[in-house]
C-alpha positions in Angstrom: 263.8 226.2 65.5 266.5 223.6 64.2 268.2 221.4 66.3 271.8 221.5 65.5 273.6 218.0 66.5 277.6 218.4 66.7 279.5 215.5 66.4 282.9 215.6 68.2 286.2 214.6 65.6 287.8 211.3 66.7 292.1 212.0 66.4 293.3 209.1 64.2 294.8 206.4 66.1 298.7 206.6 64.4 300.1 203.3 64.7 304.1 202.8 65.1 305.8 201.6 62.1 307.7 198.3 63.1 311.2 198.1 61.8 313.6 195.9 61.9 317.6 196.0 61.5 319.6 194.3 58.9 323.6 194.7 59.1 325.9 192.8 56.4 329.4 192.3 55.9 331.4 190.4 53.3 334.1 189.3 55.3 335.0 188.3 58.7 338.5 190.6 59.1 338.5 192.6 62.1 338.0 196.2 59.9 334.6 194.4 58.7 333.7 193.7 62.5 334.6 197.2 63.1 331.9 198.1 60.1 329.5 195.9 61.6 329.5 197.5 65.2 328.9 200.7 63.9 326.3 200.0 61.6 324.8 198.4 65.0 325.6 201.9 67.0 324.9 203.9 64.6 321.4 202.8 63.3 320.2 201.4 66.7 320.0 205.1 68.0 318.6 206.0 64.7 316.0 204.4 65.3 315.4 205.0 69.2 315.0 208.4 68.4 312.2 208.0 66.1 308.6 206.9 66.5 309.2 203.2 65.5 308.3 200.0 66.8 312.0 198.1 66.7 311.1 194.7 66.0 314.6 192.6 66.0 317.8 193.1 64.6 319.3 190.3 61.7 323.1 190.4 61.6 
């Protein structure tokens, strides 16, 4: 008889995508400063809620 030899399937190791934050504004006026903490707010939980390794944020 044959010998039959299973092999088990290794799961791929996923790694976390790094990611970093880059916010810009052209102006220092106070709506601009409003821009910029939102972009901050808004893209900071963004990316919390996904998979990603956050790296650093460049203002």
């Amino acid at each position: 008889m044959k010998k039959i030899i299973v092999i088990p399937v290794k799961s791929p190791e996923y790694k976390k995508l790094r990611v970093a934050e880059y916010y810009r504004v052209s102006t220092l006026s106070l709506v601009q400063k409003r821009s910029l903490d939102w972009q901050i707010k808004s893209y900071t939980k963004m990316i919390s809620e996904q998979p990603l390794d956050f790296c650093q944020c460049i203002l």
